[in-house]
Each structure stands twice: as C-alpha cells, then as structure tokens.
N, C-alpha and C positions, 0 to 999 in steps of 0.2 A: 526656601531656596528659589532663586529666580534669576537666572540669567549667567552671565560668565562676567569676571571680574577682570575689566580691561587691563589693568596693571599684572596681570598676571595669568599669560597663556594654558598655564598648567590648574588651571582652576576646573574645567569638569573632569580631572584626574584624580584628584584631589580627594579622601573619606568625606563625605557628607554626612553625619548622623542621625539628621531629621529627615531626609531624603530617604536614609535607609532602613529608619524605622516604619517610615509611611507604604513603604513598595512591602518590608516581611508582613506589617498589620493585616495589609491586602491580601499578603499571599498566602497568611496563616485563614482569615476568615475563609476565603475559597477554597482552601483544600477542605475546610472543616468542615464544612456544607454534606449533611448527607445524601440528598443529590441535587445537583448542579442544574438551577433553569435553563429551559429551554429556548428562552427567548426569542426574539423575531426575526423576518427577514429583513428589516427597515426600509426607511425613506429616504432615497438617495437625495432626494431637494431636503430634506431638516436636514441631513448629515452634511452637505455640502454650506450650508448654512452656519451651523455650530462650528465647523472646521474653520470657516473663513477669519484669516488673517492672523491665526495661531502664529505662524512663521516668522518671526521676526526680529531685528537687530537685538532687540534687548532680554527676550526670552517671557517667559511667564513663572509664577508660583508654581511650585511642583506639587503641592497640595491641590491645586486648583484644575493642575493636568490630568491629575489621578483622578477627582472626581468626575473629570469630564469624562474619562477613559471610562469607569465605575457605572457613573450614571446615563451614558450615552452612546459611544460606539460599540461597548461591551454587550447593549443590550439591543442591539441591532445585528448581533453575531448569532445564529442559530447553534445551540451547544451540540455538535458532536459526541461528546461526553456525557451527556445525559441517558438514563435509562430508558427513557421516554423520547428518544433520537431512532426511529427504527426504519430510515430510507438510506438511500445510497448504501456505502456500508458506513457505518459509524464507526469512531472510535471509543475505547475505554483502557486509556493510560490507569495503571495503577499509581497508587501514593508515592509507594517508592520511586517508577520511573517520574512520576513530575517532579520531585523533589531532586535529583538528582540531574537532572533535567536544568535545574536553577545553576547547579554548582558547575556544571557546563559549562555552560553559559558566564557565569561570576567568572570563572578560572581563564578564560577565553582559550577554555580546550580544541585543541586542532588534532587532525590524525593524518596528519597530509605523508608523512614518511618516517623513516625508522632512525632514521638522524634524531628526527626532530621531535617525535613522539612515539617512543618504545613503551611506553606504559599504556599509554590510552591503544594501541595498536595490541598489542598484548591481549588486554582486558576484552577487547573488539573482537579480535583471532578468536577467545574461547569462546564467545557464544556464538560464532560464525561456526564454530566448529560440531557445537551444539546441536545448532541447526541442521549440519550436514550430515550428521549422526543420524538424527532423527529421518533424512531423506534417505538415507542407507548411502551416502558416495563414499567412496574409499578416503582412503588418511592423506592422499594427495591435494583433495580437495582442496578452495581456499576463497576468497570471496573477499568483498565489501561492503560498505555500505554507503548508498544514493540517498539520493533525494525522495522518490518515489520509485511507484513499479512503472513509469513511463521511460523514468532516467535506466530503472533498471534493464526495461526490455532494449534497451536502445542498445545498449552496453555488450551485452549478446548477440543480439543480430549484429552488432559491426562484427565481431569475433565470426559469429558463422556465414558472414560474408565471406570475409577476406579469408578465410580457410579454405572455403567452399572454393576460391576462385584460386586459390595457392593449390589446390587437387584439378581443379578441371579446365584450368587456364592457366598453370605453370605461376602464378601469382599477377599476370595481365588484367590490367582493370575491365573486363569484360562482364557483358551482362551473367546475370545468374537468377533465381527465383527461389523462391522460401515459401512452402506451402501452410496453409494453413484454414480453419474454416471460419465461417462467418459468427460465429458465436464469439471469437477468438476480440479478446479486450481491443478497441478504438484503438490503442496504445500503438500495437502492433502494427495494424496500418500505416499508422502518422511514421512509425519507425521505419518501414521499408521506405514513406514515402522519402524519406529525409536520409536514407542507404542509396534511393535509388533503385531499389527491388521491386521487380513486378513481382506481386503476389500469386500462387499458384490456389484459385480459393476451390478447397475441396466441399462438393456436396455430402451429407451429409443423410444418409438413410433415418436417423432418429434426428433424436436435438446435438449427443455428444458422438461428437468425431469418432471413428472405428478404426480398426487396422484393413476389413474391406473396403471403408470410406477412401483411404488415404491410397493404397495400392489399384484403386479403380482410378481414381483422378492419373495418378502417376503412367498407368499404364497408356491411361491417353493421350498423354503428352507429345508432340511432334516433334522428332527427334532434332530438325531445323531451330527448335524454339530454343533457348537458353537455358541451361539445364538448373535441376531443383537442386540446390547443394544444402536444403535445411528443412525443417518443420515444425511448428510451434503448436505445441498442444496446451491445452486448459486444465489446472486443476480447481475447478471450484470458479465456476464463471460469475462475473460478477451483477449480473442480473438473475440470474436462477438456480445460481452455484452448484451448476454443471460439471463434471468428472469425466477429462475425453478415456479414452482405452489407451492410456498412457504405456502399456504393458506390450500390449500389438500396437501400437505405434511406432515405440521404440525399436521392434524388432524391424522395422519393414526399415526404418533409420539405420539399423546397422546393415541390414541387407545394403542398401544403395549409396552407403557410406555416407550419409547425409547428416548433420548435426541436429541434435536431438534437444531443443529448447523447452524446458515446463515452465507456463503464467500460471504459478501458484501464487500472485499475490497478495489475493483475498483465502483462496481456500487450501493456502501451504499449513495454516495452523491446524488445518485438521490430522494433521500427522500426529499430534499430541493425544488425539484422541483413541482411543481402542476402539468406542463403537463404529468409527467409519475409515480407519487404516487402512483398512483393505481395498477400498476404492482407492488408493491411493498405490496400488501393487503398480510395477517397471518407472518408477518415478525415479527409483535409483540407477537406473543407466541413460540419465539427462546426463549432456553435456555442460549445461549450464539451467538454474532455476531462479526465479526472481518471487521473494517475498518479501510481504510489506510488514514487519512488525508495527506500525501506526494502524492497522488494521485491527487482527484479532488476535496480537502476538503484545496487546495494553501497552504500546508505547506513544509516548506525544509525538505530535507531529517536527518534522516529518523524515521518517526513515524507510527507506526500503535496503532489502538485502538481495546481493547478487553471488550468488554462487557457481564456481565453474568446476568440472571435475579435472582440468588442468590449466589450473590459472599461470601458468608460462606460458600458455598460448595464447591468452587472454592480454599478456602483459607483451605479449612480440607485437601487438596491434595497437597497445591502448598507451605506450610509455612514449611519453613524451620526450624528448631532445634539446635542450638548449648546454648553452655553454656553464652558467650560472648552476645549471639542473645537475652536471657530470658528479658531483659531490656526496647526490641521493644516490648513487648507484651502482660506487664501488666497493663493493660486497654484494656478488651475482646470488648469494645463497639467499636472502631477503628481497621480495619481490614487499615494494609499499603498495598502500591501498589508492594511492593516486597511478597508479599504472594497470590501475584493472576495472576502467572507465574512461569516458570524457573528460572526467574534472581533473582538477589539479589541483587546487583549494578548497580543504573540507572540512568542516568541524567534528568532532569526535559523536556523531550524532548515534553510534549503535552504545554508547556508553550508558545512557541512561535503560536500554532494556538489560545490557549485562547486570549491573546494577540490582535491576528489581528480580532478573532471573536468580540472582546468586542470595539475595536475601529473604526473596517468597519460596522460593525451593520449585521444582519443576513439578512436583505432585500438584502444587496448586493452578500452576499455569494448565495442564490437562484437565481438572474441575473446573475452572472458567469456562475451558472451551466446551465439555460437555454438559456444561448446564443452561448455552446456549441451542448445543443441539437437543439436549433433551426441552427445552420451551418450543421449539420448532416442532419437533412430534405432537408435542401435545396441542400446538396450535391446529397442525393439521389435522387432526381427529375432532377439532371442535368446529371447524369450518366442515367437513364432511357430516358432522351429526345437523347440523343448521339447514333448513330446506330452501334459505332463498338464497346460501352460499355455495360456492364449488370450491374445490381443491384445481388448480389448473394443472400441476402436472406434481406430482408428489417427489416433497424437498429429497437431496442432498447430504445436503451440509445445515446451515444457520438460515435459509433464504426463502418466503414463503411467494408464492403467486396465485392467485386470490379471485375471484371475481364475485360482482352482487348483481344476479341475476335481474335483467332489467335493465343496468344500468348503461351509460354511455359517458362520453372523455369527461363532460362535465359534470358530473354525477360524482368522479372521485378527486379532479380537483376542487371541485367545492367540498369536499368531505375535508381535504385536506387544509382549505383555507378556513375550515370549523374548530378543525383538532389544534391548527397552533395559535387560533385566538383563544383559544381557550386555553390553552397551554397544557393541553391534554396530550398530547403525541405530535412527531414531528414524522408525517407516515406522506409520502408521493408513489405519485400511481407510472408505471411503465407500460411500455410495450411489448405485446409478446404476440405473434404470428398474424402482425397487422392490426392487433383488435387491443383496448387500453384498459388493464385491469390491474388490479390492486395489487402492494406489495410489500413485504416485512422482511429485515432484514435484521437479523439481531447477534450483536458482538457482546454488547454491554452483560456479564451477569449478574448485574441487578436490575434487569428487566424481568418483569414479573407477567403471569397469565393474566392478573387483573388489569395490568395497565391495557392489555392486548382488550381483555375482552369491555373496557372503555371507551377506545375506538370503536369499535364491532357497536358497544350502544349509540354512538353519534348517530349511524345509520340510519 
C-alpha cells in the first residue's frame, strides 16, 4: 500500500488486506513477547534525520513505514511496560486491556454522551462504580474518565472552586484558597495555578500531611485573607508513596465545610490490597478522587478516573451550553461523562480496563497489586541487611528510596546511564530532602527480586 488513489477520495477508507495483515503480524509478535524491551532514550539528530521528508504528496509503502516504526522510533521509546521499567511509576497494561484497547480504537469508540453512546457509557459507569465501591462512596457516586490524574485533579479543583465560592461568596468570582502540602503531586499546583487559586501550603510535622498539620496552618490564617474553601490530600505520593491522614483530614474538611479532594493517582490501587487498606481509612468521605488506571490499575495509556461523591455538582460547573449541545440534555435523570470535566470530546478510553477487570476477575487484579507490594518489603529488608546501603524512609505502598553510601548526583545518574545501556533496568535517581538518592518504583508484577538485585550488582 502506498499512498491514496487520486481518482478516488474514499481510498484510505477503504479495507486494505495487506495493510491489515502487516499492522495484526506486528501486533501479534508484541503482545507475544514475554517481556517487552526496554529500549532507549534516543537521538533526537538520527530521529530527526530518519523522519525527514516522510510527509509527502504521494505517501510511502506501508510495509516500509512499519519497519521504520519497528526498527527505529519504536526503539528510541523507553518501554513503560517492561518488568525491568522501575522509575517514575511505570505502567503494566495487561493482554486483555491492550487487546481491547485495539478494538477501541478499530470501532472509533467515543463516550462523549448517552445519545450517543449508552453502551460504552454503560460498560464505563460499572467499573467507575467499581472503583467507587472499592473507595467506600455511597451509590450516589459517579465519575469519568480523563486523560490523566493532571486532567483529573483539574476537574475537581474547578468543582471545589466554584462551590467553595457559591458558599462563601454567594457564587461571585472572588478569590478563594485550597490548601494543601508540599509533597502534594506538581499537578495540583499547575491546577490552582490555571483556577487562579493561591494555595494555602500546609507545613507538615513528618513527610504526610496530618489532621494537626492542616488545623495548625488553618488556624493561622488572617481572617482579611481569602478564605480556604478546599484541601487536597495524597494517597500514595508519587515520589515516595506517601499516605496523608486522610481520616483527620477529612474530619477537620467537614468541620469548616471545606471540599475534601484525595490525589490517589498512583497509590488509589492500593485499595485492592488487604495488606495496606487500612492506610487508606476516611478516603471515603472525599468529595471527589482522582485515579489513574494507566498506572497500577494495568491499563494502556492514557486513562485516569475522576470520581465525585455528587456528580450533579460536578455537572452544574462542568456542562457545557451550546445550541447544537440542548439535544444531549433532555433527559435531566442522565448526567454524560462530558459534563463532569473540561472535555467535551472523548474516546471511550476507561473501556479497555472494564474489559480486562470483567475478564481477569478482581481476585487477580488484588494479586498484581500485592505482589508488587510484597517485592517492595522484601526489597526493603535487602537494602537494610547490605552495609553500604540505607533504607531512606521505610515504603508505603510499591515505592523504594534508597541511598549508596558515599555516593553523590553523579554517582546514580551514571548508574543509571549503565543499567539502560545495558538493558539491565530502567531505574532514575530523585530527590528527597535536598540530597539525590536512589529510587524503585514497581507496578509491573513481573518484576522480580532478581532483576532488583542486578541493579544493586551494577554498583
């Protein structure tokens, strides 16, 4: 195949057979791969290179695109997906969701409203509902799904804006604040910044937020200053996957009537787990939480889930208005998933975790997630038995912090730039209280003690 057939517009519409056989070959070898390389960060002068002058009137071989695809941008892509992926957080989509993921995609599945798609909307509700179960919010509950947990936090903070200012300013666009502490996801920031909210940033006596953290900052507050109409607490932070006191946060939130937001992004899947629930205790009286299934809930990128515990209030702030629009909205009892965000145009993207939740069964999605926490345990116990390693603060959730005594910044980004020429591990070093030490982060459960302790021999 190569190019479009000028006598006939309707030519890349068209079944191609050989096109479509070469894109499944593809997609059958990589899923079949028992685990998936790690490949590089590349070179942006060869890639710009290779790229150049791809674009053009007559088109190219589609065999000739996939190899390039195959043999060159693909392997300048670092795999998230790999076992041996253990920085930022990584992901690990299972088979089900990638596969389903395709037919998305093929179907060109949208969930923009209940007009328009009551099936995929449907399918989406139950595992939204899933989720909310699992957080303990009541049946009222309701949600969507974003793009990510940036889209997601934005989505709530506008909701406990304009709430905030419909209680403490009769609904006058006046200032307002949204407290929260410094450990609290980048996200969050960039979110007030782009609300408009000065942040009310609470100090913090340990590393996670408290209930006398938050009532100490509160108390100091000048009563002149623009009142706090909100609070964003962390479940599972995403550098050290930290657990605020979400329990006494919440309380000191209903005291001063203030909307109760959880960044469970990263560490929402620990609800699945029995061994660490319980850090997870007053998560159910958020007003709204945001998790990222593309994280550690194995779904492809990119989905995150926003959940509100009264998404009509959600939908009085986020529903759009146009003339063309009045048609999604006559039937008040259905609230669409485009009126409980920014977007308005969306693809059916929580379809593919329904999908693998409803065909792996939820027993296994809780093994995933604790065989990531049980590799974390035992990493920690192997870095405390080692005398030139430390434990910097003992994990969590899935997320280690590390140091190799001696060491300094360039010490582990050169470790680092060892492990993925080598194609040993994809492992970057953070920051933690000024000072730059090591770090593991593990979603994938087929990351194993041996790959860890392959790293740990680089040293």
């Amino acid at each position: 195949m190569s190019g479009t057939n000028a006598t006939n517009p309707n030519s890349m519409h068209e079944f191609d057979a050989e096109l479509t056989n070469q894109v499944f070959e593809y997609m059958r070898e990589r899923l079949s791969m028992p685990d998936v390389p790690l490949d590089f960060p590349g070179d942006t002068k060869v890639l710009a290179e290779v790229l150049s002058g791809l674009i053009k009137p007559e088109g190219n071989p589609s065999a000739d695109v996939l190899k390039l695809y195959d043999e060159v941008i693909s392997r300048a892509v670092v795999s998230g997906d790999s076992p041996r992926f253990m920085a930022f957080i990584p992901t690990a989509p299972t088979k089900a969701a990638l596969l389903f993921d395709m037919i998305v995609s093929c179907a060109s599945l949208q969930g923009i409203s209940w007009l328009e798609a009551a099936g995929s909307i449907s399918a989406e509700n139950q595992v939204l509902r899933w989720m909310a179960d699992l957080s303990g919010l009541p049946e009222s509950a309701g949600g969507t799904f974003v793009s990510g947990g940036s889209a997601a936090n934005l989505a709530a903070l506008t909701v406990a804006r304009d709430s905030g200012r419909q209680r403490v300013h009769n609904g006058k666009r006046l200032p307002v604040r949204i407290a929260l502490s410094q450990q609290a996801h980048s996200s969050i920031g960039n979110s007030l910044g782009i609300l408009d909210i000065e942040p009310l940033i609470v100090q913090t006596s340990g590393y996670a937020m408290t209930k006398a953290d938050l009532e100490r900052a509160l108390a100091a507050v000048d009563p002149s200053e623009p009142p706090v109409v909100g609070v964003v607490a962390t479940a599972g932070t995403t550098n050290a996957g930290i657990i605020d006191d979400l329990a006494g946060i919440s309380e000191v939130a209903r005291e001063h009537g203030m909307w109760f937001h959880v960044d469970a992004a990263y560490g929402g899947a620990g609800l699945l787990a029995p061994s660490v629930r319980s850090q997870f205790a007053g998560i159910e009286n958020a007003d709204s939480i945001t998790m990222d299934p593309h994280k550690w809930w194995f779904s492809p990128f990119d989905v995150a889930a926003i959940l509100y515990r009264n998404p009509k209030l959600a939908a009085s702030v986020h529903t759009q208005d146009a003339s063309y629009l009045d048609v999604l909205h006559e039937d008040d009892s259905l609230i669409n998933p485009t009126d409980l965000a920014y977007h308005l145009t969306r693809r059916a993207r929580g379809l593919p975790l329904w999908f693998s939740v409803v065909v792996n069964g939820t027993d296994a999605y809780r093994d995933a997630v604790e065989a990531s926490i049980s590799l974390t345990n035992e990493v920690a116990e192997y870095i405390k038995a080692d005398e030139n390693l430390e434990l910097v603060i003992e994990p969590s959730l899935s997320v280690v912090l590390w140091r190799r005594i001696g060491w300094n910044a360039k010490d582990y980004r050169d470790l680092q730039d060892r492990l993925i020429e080598s194609q040993t591990a994809f492992v970057t070093p953070t920051s933690w209280q000024g000072e730059t030490v090591g770090r593991f982060a593990f979603v994938h459960p087929g990351t194993t003690m041996d790959m860890v302790k392959e790293v740990f021999a680089n040293i």
